[in-house]
Structure formats: C-alpha cells, structure tokens
N, CA, C and O atoms as a DFTB+ gen file, in Angstrom:
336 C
 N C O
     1  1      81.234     150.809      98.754
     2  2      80.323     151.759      99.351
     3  2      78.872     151.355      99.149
     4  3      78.486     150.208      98.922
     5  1      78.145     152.403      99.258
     6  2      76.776     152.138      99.677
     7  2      75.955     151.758      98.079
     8  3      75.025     150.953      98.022
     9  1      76.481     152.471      96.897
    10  2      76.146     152.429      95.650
    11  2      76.298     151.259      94.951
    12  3      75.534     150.727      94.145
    13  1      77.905     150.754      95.554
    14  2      78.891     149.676      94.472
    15  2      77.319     148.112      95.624
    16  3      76.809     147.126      95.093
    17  1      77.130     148.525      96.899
    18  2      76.525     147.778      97.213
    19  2      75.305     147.240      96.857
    20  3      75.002     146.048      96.808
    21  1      74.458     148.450      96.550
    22  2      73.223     148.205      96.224
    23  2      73.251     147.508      94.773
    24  3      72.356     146.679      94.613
    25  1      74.157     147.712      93.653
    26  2      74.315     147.623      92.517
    27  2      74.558     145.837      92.687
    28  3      73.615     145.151      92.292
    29  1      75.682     145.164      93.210
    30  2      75.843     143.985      93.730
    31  2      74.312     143.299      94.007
    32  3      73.905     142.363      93.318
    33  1      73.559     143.872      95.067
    34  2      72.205     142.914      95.503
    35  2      71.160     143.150      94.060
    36  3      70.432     142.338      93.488
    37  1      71.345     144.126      93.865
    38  2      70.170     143.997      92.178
    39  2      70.763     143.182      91.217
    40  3      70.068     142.900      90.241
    41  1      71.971     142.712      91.284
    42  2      72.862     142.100      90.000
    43  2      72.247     140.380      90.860
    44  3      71.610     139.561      90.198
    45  1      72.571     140.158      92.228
    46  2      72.033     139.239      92.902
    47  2      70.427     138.864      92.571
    48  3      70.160     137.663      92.552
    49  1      69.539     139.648      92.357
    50  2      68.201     139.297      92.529
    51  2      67.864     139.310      90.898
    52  3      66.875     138.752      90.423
    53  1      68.362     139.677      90.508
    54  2      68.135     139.513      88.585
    55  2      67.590     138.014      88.321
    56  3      68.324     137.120      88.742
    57  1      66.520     137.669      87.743
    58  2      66.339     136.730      87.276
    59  2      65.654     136.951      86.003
    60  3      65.205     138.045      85.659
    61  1      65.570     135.539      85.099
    62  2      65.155     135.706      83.445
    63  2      63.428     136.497      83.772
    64  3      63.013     137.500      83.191
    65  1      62.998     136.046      84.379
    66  2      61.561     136.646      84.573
    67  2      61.465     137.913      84.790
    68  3      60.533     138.400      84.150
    69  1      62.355     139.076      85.780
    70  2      62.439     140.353      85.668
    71  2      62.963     140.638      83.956
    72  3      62.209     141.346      83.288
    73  1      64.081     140.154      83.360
    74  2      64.515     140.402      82.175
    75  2      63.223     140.740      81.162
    76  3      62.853     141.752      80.566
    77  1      62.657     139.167      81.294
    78  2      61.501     139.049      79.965
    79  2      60.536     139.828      80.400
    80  3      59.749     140.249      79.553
    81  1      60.360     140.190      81.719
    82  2      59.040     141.170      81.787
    83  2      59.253     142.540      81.812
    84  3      58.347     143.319      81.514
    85  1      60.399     142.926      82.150
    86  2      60.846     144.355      81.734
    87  2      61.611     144.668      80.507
    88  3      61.549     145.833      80.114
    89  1      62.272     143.878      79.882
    90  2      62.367     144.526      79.062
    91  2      63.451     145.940      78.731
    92  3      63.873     146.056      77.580
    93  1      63.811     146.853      79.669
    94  2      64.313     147.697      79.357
    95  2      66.118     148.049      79.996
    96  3      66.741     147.269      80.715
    97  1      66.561     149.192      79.570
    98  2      67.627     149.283      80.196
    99  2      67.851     150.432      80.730
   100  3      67.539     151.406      80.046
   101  1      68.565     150.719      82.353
   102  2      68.483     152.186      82.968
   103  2      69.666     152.476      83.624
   104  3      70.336     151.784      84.391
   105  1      69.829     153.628      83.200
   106  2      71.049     154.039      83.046
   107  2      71.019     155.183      84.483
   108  3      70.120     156.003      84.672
   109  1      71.975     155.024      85.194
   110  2      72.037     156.045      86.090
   111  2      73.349     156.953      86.324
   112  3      74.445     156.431      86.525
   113  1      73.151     158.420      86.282
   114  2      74.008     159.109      86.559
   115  2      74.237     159.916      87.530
   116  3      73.875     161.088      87.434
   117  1      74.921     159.419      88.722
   118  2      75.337     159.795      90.090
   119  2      76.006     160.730      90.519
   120  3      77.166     160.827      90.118
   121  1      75.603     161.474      91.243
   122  2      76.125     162.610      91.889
   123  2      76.805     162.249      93.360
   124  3      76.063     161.589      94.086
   125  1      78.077     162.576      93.894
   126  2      78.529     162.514      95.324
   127  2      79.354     160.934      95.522
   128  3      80.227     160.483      94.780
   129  1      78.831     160.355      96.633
   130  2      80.123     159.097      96.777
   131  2      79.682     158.518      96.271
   132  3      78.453     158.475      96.211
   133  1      80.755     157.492      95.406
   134  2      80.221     156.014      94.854
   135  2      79.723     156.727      93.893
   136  3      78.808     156.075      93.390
   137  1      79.898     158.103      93.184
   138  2      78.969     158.248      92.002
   139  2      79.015     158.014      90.813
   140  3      78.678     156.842      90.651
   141  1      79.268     158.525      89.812
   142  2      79.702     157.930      88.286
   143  2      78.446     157.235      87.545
   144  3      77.298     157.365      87.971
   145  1      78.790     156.444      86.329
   146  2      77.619     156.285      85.522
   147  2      77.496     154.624      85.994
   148  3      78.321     153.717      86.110
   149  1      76.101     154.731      86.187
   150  2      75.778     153.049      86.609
   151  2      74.664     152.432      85.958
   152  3      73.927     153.366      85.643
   153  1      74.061     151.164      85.525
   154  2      73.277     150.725      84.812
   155  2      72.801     149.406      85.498
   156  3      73.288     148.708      86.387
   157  1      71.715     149.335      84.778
   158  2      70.684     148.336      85.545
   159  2      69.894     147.884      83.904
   160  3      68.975     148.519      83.388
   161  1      70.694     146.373      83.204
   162  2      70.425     145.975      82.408
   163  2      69.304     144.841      82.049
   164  3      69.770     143.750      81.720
   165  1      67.898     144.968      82.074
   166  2      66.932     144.260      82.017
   167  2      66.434     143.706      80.561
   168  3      65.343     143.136      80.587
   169  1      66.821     143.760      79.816
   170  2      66.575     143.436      78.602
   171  2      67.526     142.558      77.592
   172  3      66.999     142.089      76.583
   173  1      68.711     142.364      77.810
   174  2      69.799     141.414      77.269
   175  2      69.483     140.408      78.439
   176  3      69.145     140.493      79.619
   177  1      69.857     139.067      77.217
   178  2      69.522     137.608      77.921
   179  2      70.082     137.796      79.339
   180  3      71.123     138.453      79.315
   181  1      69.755     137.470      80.384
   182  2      70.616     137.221      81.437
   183  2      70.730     138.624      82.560
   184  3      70.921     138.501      83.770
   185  1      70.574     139.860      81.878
   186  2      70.379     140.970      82.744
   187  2      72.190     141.117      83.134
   188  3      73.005     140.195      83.145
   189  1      72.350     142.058      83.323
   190  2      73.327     142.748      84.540
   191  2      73.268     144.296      84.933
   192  3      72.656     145.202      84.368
   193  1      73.985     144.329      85.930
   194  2      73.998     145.536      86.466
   195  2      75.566     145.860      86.724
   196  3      76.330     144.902      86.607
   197  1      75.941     146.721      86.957
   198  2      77.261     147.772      87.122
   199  2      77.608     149.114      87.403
   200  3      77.086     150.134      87.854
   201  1      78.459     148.804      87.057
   202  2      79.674     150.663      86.567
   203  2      79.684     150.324      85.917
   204  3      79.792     149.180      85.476
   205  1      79.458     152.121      85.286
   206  2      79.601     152.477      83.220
   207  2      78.753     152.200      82.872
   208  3      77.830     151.831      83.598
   209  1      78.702     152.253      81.707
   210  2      77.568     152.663      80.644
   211  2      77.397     151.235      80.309
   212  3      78.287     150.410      80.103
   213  1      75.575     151.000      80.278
   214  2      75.167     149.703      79.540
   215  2      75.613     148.857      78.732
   216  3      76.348     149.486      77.971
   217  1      75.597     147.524      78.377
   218  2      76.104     146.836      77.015
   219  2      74.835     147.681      75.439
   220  3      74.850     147.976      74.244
   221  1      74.302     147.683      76.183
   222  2      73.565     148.422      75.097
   223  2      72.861     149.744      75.294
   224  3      72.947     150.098      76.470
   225  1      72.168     150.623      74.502
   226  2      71.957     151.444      74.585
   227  2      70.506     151.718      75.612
   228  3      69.431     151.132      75.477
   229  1      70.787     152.613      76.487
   230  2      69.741     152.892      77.702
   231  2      68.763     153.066      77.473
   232  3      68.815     153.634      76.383
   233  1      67.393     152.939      77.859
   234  2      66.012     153.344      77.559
   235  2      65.724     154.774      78.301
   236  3      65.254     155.818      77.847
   237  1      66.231     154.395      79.754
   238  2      65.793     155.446      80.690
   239  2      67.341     155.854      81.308
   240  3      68.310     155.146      81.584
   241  1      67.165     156.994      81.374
   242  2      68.513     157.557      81.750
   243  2      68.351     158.796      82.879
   244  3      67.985     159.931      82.573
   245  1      68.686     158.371      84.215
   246  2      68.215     159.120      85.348
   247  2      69.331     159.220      86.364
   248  3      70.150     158.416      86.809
   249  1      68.968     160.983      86.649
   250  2      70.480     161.630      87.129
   251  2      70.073     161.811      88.449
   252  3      69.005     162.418      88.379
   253  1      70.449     161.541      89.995
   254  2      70.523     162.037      90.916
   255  2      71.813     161.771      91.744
   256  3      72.867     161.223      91.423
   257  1      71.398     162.334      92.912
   258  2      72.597     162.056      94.009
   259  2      72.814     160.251      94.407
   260  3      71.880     159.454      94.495
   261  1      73.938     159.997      94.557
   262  2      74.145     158.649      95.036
   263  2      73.178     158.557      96.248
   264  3      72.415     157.596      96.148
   265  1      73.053     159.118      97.086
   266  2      72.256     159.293      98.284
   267  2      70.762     158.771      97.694
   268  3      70.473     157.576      97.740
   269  1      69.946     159.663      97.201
   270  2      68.854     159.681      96.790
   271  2      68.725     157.995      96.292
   272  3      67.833     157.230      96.659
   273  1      69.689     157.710      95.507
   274  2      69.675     156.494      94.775
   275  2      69.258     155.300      95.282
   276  3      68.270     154.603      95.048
   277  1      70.630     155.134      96.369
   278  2      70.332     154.378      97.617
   279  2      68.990     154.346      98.282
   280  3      68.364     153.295      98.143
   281  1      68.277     155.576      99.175
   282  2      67.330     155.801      99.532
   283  2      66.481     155.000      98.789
   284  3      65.808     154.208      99.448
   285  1      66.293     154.999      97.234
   286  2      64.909     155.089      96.377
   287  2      65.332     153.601      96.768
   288  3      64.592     153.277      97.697
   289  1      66.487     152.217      96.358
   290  2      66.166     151.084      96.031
   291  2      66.285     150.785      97.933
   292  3      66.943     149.834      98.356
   293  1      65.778     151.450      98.588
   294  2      66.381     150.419      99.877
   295  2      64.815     151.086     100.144
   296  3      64.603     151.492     101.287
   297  1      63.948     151.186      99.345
   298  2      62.255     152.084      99.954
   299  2      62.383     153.329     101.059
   300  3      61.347     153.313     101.723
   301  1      62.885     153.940     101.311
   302  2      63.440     154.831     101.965
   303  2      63.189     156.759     101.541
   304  3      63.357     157.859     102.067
   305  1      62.574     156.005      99.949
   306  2      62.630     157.203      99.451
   307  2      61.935     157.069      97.845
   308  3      62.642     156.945      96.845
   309  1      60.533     157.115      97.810
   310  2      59.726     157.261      96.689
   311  2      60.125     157.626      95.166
   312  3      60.286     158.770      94.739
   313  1      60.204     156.875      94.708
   314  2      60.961     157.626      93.325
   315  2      59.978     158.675      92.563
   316  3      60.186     159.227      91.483
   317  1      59.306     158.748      93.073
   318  2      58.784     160.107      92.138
   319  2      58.949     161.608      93.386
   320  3      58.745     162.810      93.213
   321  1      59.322     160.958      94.398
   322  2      59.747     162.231      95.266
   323  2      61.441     162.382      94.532
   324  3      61.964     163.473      94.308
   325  1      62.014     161.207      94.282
   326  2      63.098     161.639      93.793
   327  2      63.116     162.539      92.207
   328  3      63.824     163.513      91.952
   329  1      62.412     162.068      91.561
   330  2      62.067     163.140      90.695
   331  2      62.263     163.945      90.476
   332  3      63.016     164.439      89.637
   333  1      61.285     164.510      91.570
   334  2      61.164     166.102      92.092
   335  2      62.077     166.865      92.437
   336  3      61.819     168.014      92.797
C-alpha cells in the first residue's frame, strides 16, 4: 500500500550523510490502511526504515492517520498542518 510504499523510497534515499546529520530516530503511529507502528531510523550506522518499533529507542514519536502521513512525505501536506 501507500504507507509500506513510502516507507520502501525513504529506506531507498537513506544515505550516511542524512544519518550523521540527523542524528535521530522517529517513530510513527498510524491510524487507518497500512497503519500500525512504523519508524524512520536516522541515527544507527547505516539508517533504516520499517514496520514496528525502532532498533533503538525513538526520539520523536508521532501519531496520525496513514493518509496524513503519506500526504506530509509526498509534500502534499505541511507537517505542522499535520500537527494540528
């Protein structure tokens, strides 16, 4: 689906330079299709992204609709409107 997809192209575009310059790890918890707990790992050598919970413990931990989610990484949808 649209979630397991987007999760795939960020695991694709990961490189050591996003890692070493971010630094952190974000944890997302999804509401609707494709939803469940997903993570976006920037701070362990090498980075990954998935389903389930981080290899390590999350920095930022942010709950919306799978929808919204999508929207925010495809620019479609401002993340501080998602916020809100």
């Amino acid at each position: 689906g649209p979630v397991a997809e987007t999760f795939r192209v960020i695991q694709g575009a990961m490189t050591e330079e996003h890692v070493g310059s971010t630094q952190g790890v974000f944890q997302f918890e999804l509401s609707g299709d494709g939803g469940g707990t997903w993570y976006i790992d920037l701070k362990t050598k090498g980075g990954s992204a998935g389903f389930g919970k981080p290899p390590v413990t999350a920095d930022v931990v942010m709950s919306m609709s799978s929808a919204d989610f999508v929207k925010m990484f495809t620019g479609k949808l401002k993340p501080f409107m998602a916020f809100l």
